[in-house]
N, C-alpha and C positions, 0 to 999 in steps of 0.2 A: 142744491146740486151745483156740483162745477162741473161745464163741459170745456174741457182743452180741443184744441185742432185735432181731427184725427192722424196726423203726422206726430204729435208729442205721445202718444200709447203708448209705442215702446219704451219713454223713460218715466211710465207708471211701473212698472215691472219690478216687482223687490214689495210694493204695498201690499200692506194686511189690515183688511175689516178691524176694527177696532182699536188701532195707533191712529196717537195725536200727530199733527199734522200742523206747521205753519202755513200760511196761506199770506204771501201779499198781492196788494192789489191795486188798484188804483181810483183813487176818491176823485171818479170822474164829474161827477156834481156836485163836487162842496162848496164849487165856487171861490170867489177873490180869499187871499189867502193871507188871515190876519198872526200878529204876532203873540195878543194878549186877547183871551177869552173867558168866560163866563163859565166855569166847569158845570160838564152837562147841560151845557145853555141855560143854566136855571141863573137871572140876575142879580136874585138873593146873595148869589155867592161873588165874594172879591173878583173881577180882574186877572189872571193867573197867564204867566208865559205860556204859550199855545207848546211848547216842548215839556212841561211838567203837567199837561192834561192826556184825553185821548182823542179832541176835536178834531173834526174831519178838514177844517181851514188852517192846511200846516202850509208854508213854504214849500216843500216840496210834499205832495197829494199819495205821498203812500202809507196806504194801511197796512197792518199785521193784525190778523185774526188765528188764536190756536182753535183748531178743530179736531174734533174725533172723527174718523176714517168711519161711516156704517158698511156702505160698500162699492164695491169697484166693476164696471162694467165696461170694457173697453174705454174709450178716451172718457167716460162719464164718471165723477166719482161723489157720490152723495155724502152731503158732511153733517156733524150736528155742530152746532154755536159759532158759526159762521156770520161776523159779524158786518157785513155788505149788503147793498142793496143788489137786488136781482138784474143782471145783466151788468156787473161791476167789470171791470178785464182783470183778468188774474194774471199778476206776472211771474210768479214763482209759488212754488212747494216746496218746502223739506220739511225732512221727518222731524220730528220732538227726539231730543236726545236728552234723557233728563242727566246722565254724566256731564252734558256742556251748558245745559238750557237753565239747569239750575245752580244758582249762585252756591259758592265750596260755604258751610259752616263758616263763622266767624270771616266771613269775607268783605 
C-alpha cells in the first residue's frame, strides 16, 4: 500500500483500479552509494556499472517501480509489484502510458 499526505487526494483524481502506475521513491536504506556491483548481489556474477543494473547503491538513491493500480481509497492506494521496502517515501506517480513508456518498433 502507498499512503500520500492527505493534502496530495485531490491529484489522485483521474486513477482507475487496474492501470499501471510508475512509482518513484526513495532508497532510503541502501546506504553508501557504490559505482560498480554484483548484479543481484550474487558474487558469482562480474562487477557491473551500478547504472547497467537495478541495485539499490546508486549515486543518486532513486527508485522506479511499475505497479498495477488494485485500488484507490482516498489518499491510500494499494498496488501490486511494488518493489520497496515498507515505509520507503514515495516521491512521484504517473500513469503507464504504453504510447510513450514503450520503445517505437525498430528503435
Amino acid at each position: 500500500m502507498i499512503e500520500l499526505r492527505p493534502e496530495l487526494a485531490p491529484g489522485l483524481e483521474g486513477l482507475t483500479p487496474g492501470q499501471f502506475l510508475w512509482v518513484l521513491f526513495h532508497f532510503h536504506q541502501s546506504g553508501e552509494p557504490l559505482l560498480k556491483v554484483h548484479p543481484r548481489g550474487d558474487p558469482s556474477r562480474p562487477l557491473t556499472g551500478v547504472f547497467a543494473t537495478r541495485a539499490p547503491v546508486r549515486p543518486c538513491a532513486i527508485g522506479l517501480s511499475l505497479v498495477r493500480l488494485e485500488a484507490l481509497d482516498g489518499n491510500r492506494l494499494t498496488v501490486r509489484d511494488l518493489e520497496a521496502l515498507d515505509g520507503t517515501p514515495v516521491l512521484d506517480l504517473k500513469p503507464y502510458v504504453s504510447s510513450l513508456d514503450k520503445p517505437a518498433a525498430g528503435a
